[in-house]
MARVEXSE-743973 format. One record per residue: z, x, y of N, C-alpha, C in turn; residue number from 1. Coordinates in nm, 2 decimals. Example, Ala and Ser with C-alpha at 12.3 -4.5 7.8 and 13.67 -1.06 7.14 Angstrom:
<atoms>
[[0.78 1.32 -0.57] [0.78 1.23 -0.45] [0.78 1.32 -0.33] 1]
[[0.71 1.28 -0.22] [0.71 1.37 -0.11] [0.79 1.29 0.00] 2]
</atoms>
This chain:
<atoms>
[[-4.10 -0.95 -4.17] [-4.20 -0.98 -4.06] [-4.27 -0.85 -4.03] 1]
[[-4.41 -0.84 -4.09] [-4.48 -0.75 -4.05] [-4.56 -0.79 -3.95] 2]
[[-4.59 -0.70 -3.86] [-4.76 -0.74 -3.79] [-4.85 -0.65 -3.79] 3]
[[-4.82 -0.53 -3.89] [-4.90 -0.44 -3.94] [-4.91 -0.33 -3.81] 4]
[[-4.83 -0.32 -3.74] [-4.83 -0.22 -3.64] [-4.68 -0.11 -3.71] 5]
[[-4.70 0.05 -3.69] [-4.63 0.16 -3.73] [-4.49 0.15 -3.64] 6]
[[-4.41 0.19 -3.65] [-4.31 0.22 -3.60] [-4.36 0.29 -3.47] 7]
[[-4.45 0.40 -3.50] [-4.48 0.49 -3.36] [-4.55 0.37 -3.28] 8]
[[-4.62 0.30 -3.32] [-4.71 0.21 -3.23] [-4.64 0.12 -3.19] 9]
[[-4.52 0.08 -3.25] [-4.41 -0.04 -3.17] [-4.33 0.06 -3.05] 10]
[[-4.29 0.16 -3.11] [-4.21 0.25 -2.99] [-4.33 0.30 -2.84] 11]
[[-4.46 0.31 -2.91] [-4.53 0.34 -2.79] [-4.56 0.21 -2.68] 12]
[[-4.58 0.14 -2.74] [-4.58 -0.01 -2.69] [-4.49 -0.06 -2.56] 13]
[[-4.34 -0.05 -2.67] [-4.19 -0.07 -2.58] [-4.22 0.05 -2.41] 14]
[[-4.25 0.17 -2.46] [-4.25 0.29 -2.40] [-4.32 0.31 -2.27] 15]
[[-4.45 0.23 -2.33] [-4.54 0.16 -2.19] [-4.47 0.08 -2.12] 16]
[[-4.44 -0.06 -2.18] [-4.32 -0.12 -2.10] [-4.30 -0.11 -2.01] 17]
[[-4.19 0.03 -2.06] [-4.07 0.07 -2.03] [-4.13 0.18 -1.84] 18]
[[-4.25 0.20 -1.89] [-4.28 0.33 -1.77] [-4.37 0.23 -1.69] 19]
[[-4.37 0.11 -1.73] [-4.47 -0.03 -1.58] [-4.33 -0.04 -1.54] 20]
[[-4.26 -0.08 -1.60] [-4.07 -0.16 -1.49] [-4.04 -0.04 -1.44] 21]
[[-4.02 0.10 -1.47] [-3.98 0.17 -1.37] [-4.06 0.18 -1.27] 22]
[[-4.25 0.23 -1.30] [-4.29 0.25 -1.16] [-4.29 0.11 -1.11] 23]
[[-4.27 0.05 -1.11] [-4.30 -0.10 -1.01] [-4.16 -0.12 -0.98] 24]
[[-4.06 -0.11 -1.04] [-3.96 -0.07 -0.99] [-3.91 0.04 -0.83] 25]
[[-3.97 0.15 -0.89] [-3.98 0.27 -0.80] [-4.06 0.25 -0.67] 26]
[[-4.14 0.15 -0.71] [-4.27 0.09 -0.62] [-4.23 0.01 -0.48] 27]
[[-4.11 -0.06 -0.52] [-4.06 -0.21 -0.46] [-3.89 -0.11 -0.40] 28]
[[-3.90 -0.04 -0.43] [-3.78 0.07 -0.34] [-3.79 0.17 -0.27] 29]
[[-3.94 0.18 -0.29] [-3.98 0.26 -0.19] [-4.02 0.19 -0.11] 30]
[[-4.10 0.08 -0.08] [-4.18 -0.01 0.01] [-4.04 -0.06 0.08] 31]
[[-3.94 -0.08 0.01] [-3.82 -0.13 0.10] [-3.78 -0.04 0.20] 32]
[[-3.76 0.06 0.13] [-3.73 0.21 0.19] [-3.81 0.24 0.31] 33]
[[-3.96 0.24 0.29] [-4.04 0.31 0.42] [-3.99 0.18 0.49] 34]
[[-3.98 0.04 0.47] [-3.96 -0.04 0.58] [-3.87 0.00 0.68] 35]
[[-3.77 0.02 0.60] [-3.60 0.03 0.66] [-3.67 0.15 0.76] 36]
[[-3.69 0.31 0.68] [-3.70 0.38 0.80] [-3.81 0.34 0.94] 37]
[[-3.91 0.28 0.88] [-3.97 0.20 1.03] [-3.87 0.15 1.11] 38]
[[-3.79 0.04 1.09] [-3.76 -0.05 1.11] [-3.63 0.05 1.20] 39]
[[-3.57 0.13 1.16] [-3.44 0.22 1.21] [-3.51 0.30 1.31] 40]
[[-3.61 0.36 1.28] [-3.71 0.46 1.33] [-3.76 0.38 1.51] 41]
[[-3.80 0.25 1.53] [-3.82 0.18 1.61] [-3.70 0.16 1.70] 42]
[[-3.62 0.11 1.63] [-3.46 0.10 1.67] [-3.42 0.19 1.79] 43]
[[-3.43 0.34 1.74] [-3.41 0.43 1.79] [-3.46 0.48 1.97] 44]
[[-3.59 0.43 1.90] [-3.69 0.46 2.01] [-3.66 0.35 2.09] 45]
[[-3.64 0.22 2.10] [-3.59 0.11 2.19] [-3.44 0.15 2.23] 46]
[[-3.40 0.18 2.15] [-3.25 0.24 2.24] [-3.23 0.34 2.29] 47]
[[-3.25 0.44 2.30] [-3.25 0.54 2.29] [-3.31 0.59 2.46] 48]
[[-3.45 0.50 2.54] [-3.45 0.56 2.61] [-3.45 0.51 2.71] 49]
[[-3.34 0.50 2.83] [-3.28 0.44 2.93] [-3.38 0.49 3.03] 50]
[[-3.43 0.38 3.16] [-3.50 0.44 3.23] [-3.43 0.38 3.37] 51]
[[-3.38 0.47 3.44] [-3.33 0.42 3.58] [-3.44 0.35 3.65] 52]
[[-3.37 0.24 3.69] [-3.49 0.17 3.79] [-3.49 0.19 3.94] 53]
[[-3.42 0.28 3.98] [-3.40 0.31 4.12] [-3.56 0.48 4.10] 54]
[[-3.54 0.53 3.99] [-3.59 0.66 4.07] [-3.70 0.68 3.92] 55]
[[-3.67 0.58 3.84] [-3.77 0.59 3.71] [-3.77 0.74 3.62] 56]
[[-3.66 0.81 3.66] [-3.58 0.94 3.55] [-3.51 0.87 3.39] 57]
[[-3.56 0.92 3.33] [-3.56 0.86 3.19] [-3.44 0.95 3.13] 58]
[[-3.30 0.85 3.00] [-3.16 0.91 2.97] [-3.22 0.85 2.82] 59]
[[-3.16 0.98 2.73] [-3.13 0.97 2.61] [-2.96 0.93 2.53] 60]
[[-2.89 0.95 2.64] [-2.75 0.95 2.63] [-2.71 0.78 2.71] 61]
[[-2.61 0.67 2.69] [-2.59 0.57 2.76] [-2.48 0.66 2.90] 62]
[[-2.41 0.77 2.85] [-2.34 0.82 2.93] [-2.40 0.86 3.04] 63]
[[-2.50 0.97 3.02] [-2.55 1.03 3.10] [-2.63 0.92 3.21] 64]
[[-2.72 0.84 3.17] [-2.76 0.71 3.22] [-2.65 0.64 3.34] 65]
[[-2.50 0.60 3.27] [-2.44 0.55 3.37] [-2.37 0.65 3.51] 66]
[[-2.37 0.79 3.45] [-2.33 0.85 3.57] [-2.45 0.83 3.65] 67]
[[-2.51 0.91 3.62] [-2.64 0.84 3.72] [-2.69 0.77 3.80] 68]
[[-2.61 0.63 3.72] [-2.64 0.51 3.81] [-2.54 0.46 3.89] 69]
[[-2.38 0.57 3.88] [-2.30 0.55 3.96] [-2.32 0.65 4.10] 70]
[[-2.38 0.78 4.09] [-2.48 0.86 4.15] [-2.53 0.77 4.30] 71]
[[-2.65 0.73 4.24] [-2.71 0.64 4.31] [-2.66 0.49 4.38] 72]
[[-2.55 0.48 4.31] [-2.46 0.35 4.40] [-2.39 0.40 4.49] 73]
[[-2.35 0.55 4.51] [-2.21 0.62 4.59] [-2.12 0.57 4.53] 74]
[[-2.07 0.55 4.39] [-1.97 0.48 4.35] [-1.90 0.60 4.25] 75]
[[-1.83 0.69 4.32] [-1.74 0.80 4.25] [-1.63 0.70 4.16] 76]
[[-1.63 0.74 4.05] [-1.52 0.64 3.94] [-1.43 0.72 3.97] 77]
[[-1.36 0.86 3.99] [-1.24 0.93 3.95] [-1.23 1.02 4.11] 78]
[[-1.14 1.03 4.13] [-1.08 1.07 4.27] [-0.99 1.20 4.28] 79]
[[-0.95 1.29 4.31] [-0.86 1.32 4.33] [-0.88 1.43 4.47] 80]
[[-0.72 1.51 4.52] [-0.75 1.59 4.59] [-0.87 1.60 4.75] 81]
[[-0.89 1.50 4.71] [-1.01 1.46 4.87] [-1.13 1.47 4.77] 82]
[[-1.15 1.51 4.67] [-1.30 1.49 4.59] [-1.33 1.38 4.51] 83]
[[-1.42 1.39 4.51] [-1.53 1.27 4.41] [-1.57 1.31 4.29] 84]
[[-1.54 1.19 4.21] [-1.65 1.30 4.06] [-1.73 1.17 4.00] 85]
[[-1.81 1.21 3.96] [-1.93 1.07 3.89] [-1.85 1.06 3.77] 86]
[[-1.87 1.20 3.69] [-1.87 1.21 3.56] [-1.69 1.26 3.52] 87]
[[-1.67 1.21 3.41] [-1.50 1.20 3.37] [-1.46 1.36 3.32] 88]
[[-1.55 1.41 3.25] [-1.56 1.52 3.22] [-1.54 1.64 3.35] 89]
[[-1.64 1.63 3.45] [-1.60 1.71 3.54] [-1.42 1.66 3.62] 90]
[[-1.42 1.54 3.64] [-1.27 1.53 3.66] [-1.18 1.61 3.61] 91]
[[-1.22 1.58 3.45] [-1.04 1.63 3.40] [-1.07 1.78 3.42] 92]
[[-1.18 1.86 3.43] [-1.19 1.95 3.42] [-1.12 2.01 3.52] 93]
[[-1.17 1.97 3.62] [-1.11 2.01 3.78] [-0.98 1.97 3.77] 94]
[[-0.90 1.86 3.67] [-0.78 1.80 3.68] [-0.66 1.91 3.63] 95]
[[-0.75 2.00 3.59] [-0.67 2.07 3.43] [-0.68 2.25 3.52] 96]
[[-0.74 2.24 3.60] [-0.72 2.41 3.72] [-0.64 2.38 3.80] 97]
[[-0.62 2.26 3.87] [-0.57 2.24 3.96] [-0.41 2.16 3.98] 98]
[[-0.42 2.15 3.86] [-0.27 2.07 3.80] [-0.19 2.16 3.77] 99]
[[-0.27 2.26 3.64] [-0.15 2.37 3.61] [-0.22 2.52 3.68] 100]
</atoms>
């Protein structure tokens, strides 16, 4: 079975092929790709920035956000020694001088 085409012209042929399925390949994984990072990118920006409704001060952290809003309630979560603490961090801190 001839079709009068060279070996080099059958291999250049396949070769072309071969370099359309990669870029269109490459093409359809990138288009997926910029989606996703839009798509994560957006994500971020909707989560990410908490805005108290009492005083309209904007949180990047959900932490930092809820002390804040326990702040604003007078709702000390952790107690000890006759003090108040919003934040858990300053508790144990004060927990850990005054303990030992």
């Amino acid at each position: 079975m001839t079709t009068g085409e060279s070996d080099d012209e059958i291999c250049e042929k396949v070769l072309m092929k071969l370099v359309k399925f990669v870029v269109k390949e490459n093409y359809i994984r990138k288009r997926l790709y910029d989606k996703h990072v839009i798509k994560a990118f957006l994500f971020q920006i909707e989560s990410a920035v908490k805005v108290c409704p009492e005083c309209g001060k904007t949180f990047k952290s959900k932490s930092g956000f809820s002390v804040h809003l326990r702040q604003h309630r007078q709702d000390p979560s952790y107690r000890c020694c006759e003090k108040e603490f919003y934040c858990s961090a300053r508790f144990k801190r004060h927990r850990y001088f005054t303990v030992f």
